[in-house]
Each structure stands twice: as C-alpha cells, then as structure tokens.
DSSP file (Angstrom, degrees, kcal/mol; ACC not computed):
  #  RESIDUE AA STRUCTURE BP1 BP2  ACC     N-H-->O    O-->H-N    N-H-->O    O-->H-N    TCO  KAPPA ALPHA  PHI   PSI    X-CA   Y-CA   Z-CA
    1    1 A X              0   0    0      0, 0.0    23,-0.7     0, 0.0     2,-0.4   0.000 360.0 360.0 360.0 144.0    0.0    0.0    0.0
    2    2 A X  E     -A   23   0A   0     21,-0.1    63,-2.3    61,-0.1     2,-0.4  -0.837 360.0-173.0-110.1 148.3    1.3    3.7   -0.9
    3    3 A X  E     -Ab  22  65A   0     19,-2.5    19,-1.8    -2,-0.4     2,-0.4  -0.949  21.9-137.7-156.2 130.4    1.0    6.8    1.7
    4    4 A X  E     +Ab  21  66A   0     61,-0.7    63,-1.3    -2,-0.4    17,-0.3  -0.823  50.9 149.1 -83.9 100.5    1.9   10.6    0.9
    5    5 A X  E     -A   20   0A   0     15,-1.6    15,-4.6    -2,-0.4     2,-0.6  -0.617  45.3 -78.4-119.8-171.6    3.5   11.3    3.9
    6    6 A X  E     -A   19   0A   0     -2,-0.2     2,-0.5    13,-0.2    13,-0.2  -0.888  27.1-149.5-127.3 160.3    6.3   13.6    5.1
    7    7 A X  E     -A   18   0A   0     11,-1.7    11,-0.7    -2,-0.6     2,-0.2  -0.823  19.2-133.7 -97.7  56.9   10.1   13.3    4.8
    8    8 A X  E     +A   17   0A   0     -2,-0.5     9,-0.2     9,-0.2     2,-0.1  -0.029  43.4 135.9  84.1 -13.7   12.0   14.6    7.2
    9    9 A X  E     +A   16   0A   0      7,-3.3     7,-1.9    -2,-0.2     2,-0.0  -0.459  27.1  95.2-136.7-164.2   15.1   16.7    6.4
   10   10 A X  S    S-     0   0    0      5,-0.2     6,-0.1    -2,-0.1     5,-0.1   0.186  74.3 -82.1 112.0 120.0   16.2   20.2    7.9
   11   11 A X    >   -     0   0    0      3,-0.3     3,-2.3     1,-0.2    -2,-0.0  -0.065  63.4 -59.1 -95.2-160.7   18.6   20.5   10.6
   12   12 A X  T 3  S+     0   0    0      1,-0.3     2,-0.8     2,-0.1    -1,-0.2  -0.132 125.0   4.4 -57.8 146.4   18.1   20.2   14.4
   13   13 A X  T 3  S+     0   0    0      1,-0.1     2,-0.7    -3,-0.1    -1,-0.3  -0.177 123.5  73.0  84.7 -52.0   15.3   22.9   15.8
   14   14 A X  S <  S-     0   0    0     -3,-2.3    -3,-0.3    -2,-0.8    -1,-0.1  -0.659  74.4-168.9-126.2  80.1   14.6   24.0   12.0
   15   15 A X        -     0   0    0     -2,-0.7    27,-0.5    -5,-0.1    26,-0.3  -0.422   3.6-173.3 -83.8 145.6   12.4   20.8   10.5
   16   16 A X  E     -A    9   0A   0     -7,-1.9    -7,-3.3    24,-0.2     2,-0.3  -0.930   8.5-162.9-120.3 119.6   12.0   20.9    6.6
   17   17 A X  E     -AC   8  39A   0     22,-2.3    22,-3.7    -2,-0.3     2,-0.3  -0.913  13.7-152.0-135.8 137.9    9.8   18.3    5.2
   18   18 A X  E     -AC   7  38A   0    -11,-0.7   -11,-1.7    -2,-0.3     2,-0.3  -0.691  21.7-125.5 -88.0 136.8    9.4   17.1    1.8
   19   19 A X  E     +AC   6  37A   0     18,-1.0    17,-5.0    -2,-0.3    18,-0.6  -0.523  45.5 170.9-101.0 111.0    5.7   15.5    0.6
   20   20 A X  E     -AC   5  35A   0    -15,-4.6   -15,-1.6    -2,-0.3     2,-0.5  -0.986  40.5-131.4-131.9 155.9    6.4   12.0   -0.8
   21   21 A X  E     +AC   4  34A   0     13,-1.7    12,-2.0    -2,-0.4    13,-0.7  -0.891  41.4 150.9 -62.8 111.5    5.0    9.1   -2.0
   22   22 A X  E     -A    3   0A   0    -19,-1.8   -19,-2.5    -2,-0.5    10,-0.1  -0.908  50.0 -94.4-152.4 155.1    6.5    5.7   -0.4
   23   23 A X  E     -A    2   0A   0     -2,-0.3     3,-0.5     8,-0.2    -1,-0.2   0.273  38.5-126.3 -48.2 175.1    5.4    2.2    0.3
   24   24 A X  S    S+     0   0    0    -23,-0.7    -1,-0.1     1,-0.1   -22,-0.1   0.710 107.4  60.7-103.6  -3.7    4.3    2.0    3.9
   25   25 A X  S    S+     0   0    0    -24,-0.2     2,-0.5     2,-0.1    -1,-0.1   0.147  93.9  92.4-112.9  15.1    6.4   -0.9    5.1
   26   26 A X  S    S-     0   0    0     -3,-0.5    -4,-0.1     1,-0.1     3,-0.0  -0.871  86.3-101.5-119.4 163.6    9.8    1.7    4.1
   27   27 A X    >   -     0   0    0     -2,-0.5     3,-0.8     2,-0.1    -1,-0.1  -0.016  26.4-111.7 -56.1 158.5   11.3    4.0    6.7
   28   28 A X  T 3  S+     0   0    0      1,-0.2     2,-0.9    -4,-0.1   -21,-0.1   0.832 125.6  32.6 -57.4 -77.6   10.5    7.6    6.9
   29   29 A X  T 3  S+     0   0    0    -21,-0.1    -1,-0.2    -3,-0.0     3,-0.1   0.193 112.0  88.6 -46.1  -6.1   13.9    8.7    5.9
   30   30 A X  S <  S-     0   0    0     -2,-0.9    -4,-0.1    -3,-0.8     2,-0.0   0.033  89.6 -26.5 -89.2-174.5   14.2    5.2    3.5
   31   31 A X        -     0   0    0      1,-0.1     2,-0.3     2,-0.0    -8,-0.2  -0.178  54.3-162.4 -42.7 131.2   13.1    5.0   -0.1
   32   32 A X        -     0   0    0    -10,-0.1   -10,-0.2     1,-0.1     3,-0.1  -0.856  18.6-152.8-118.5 135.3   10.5    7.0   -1.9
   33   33 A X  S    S-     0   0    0    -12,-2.0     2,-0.3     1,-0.3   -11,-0.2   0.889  81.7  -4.4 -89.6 -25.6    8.7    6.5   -5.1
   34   34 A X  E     -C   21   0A   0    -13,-0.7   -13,-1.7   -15,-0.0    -1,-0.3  -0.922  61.8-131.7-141.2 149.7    7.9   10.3   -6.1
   35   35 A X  E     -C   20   0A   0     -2,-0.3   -15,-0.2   -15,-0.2     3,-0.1  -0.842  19.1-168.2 -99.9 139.0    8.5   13.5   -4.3
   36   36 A X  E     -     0   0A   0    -17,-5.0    16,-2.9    -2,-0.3     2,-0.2   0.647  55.0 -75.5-103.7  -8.1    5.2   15.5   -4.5
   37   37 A X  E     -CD  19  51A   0    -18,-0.6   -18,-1.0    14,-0.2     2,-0.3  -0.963  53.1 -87.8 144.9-140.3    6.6   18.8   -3.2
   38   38 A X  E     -CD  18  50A   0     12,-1.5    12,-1.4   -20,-0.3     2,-0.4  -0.998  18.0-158.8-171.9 139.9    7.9   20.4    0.6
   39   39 A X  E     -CD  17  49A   0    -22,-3.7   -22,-2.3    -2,-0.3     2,-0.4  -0.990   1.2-165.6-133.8 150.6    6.4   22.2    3.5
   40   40 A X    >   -     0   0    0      8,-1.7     3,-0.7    -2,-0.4   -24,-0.2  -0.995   7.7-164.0-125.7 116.1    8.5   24.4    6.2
   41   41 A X  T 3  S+     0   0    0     -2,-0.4    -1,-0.1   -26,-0.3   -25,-0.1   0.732  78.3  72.9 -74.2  -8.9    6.2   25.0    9.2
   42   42 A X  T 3  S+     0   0    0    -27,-0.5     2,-0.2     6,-0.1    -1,-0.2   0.810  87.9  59.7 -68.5 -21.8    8.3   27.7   10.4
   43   43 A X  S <  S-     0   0    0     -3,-0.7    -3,-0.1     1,-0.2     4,-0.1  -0.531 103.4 -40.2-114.0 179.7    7.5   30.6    7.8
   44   44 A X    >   -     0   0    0     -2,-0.2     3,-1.4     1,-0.1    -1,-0.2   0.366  55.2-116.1 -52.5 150.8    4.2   32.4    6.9
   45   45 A X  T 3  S+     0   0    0      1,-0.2    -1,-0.1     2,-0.1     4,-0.0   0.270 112.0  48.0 -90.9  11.4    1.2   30.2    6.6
   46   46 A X  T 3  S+     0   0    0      2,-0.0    -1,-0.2     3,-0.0    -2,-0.1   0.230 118.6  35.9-121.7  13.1    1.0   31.2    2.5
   47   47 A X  S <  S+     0   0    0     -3,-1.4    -2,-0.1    -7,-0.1    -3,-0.1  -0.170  95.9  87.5-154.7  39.3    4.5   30.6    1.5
   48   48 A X  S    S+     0   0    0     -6,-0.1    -8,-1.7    -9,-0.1     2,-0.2   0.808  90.0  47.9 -96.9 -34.4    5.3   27.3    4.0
   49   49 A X  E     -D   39   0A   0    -10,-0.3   -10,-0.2    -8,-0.1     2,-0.2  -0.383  52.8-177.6-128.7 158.5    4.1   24.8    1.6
   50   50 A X  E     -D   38   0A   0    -12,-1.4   -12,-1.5    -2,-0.2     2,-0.5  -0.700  16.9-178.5-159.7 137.2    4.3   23.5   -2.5
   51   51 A X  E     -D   37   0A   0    -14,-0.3     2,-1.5    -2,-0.2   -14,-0.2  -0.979  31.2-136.8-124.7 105.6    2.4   20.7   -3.7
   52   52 A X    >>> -     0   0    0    -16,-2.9     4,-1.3    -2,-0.5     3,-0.6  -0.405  30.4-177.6 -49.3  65.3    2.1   19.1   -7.1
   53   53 A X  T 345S+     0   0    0     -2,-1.5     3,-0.2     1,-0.3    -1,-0.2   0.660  77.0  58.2 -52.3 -21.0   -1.8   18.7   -7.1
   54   54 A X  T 3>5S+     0   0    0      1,-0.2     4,-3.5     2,-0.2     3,-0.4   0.922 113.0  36.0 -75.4 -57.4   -1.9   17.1  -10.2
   55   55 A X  T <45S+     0   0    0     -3,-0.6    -1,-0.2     1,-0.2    -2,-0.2   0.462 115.9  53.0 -76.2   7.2    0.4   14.2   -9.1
   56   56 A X  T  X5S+     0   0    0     -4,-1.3     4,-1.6    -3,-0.2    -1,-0.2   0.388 106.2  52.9-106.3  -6.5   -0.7   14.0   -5.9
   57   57 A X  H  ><S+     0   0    0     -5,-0.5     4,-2.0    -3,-0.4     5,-0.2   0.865 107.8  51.8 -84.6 -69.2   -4.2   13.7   -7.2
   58   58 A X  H  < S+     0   0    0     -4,-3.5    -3,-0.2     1,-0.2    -2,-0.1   0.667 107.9  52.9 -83.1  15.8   -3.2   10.8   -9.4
   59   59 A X  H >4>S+     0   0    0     -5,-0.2     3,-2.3     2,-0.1     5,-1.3   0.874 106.5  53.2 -75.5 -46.1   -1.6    8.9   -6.5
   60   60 A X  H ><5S+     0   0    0     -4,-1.6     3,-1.1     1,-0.3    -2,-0.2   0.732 108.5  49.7 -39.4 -38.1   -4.5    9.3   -4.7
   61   61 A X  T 3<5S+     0   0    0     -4,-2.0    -1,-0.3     1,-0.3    -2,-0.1   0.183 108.5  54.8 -89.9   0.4   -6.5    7.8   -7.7
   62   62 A X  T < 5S-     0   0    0     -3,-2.3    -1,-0.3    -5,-0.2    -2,-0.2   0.275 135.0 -79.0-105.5  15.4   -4.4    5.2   -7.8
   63   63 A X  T < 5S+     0   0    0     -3,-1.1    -3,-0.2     1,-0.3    -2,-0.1   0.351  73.5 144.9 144.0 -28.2   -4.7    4.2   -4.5
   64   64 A X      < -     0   0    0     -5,-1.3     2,-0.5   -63,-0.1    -1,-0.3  -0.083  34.9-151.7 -59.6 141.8   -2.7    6.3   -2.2
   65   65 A X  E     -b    3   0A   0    -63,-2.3   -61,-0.7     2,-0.0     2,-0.3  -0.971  20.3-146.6-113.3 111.6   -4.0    7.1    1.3
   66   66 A X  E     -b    4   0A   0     -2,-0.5     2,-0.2   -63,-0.2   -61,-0.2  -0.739  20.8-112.8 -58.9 135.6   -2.4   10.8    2.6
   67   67 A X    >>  -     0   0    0    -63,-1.3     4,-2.4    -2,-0.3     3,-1.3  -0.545  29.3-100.7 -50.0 135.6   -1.6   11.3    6.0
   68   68 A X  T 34 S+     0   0    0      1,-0.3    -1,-0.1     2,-0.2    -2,-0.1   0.305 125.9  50.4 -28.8 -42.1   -3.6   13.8    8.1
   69   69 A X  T 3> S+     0   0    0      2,-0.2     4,-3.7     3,-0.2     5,-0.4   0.799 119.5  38.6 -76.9 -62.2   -1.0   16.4    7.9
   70   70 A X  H <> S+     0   0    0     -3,-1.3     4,-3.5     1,-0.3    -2,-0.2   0.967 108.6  60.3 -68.9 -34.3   -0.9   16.0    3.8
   71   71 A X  H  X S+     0   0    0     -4,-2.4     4,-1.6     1,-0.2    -1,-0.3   0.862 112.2  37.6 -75.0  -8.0   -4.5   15.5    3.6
   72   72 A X  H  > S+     0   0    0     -5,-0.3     4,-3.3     2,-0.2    -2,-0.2   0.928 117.1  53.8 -80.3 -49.0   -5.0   19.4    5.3
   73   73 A X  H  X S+     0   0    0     -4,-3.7     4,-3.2     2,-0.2    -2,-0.1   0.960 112.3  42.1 -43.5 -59.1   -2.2   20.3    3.3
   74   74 A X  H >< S+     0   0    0     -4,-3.5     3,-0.5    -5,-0.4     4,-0.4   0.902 107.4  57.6 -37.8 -84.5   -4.0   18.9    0.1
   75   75 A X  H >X S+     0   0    0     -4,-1.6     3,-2.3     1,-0.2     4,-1.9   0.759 105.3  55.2 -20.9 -53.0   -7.3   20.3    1.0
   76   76 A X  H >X S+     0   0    0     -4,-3.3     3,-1.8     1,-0.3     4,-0.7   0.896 111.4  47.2 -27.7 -73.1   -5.4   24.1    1.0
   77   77 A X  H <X S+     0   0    0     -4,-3.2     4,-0.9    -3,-0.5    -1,-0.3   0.323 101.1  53.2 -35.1 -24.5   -4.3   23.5   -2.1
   78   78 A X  H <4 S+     0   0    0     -3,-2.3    -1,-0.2    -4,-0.4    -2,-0.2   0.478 115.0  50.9 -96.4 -15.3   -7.4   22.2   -3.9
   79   79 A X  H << S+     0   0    0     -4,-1.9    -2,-0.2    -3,-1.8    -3,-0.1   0.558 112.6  46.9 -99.0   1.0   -9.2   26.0   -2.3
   80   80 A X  H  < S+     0   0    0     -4,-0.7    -3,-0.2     2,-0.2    -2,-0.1   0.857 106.0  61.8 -82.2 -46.3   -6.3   28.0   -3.7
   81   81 A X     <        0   0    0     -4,-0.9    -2,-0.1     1,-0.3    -3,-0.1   0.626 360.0 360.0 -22.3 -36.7   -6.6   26.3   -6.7
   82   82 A X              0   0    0      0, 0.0    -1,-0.3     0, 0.0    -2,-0.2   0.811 360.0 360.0-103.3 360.0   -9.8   27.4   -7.3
C-alpha cells in the first residue's frame, strides 16, 4: 500500500519536510517513489508549503492514502486552486 507522507530533512530545531509518496512498510527517511513537493512550518502560513496537485491527485487515484498532515495540506491546495 502507498501513503503521501512527510520526509524529514532540515537541521536540528529548523524541520523541513518534503511531501512524498512511499510504500508503507519503508522507513520515513528510507526510499520514496515520487517526491510530491515540501512544507516548512516555520515561515508564513501562505508561503510554508508547495504541492504538485496534479500528481498528488493521481496517487490518490491510484490508491494512495495521505496522511492527516498531507490531507489538510492537500485540501489548502485544492481552495487556492480554485
């Protein structure tokens, strides 16, 4: 099973995370099959985030579960969008 979760990276105190799609049974920090984009919670709540909706859309449609965090994230994205 695939879940868009987040990655990780950033150093100590100032977390970075990048939006991926990866099996579920691989580490966070392990192997990814596509990177969907990045979020930084630390800076301004309209320029923390970037999202590929279009490929995150067709992971979803194939199957892909997002995690809570990605699925708010998503949502944002699908009202900026319009």
């Amino acid at each position: 099973m695939v879940k868009i979760r987040l990655r990780r990276m950033g150093a100590n105190k100032k977390p970075f995370f990048r939006i991926v799609a990866t099996d579920i049974r691989s580490a966070n920090a392990g192997n990814f099959l596509e990177e969907l984009g990045w979020y930084q919670p630390g800076k301004k709540a309209g320029e923390n985030y970037q999202l590929d909706l279009a490929k995150a859309e067709a992971w979803i449609a194939k199957g892909a579960q997002p995690s809570e965090t990605v699925a708010a994230l998503l949502k944002k994205s699908r009202k900026a969008a319009q």
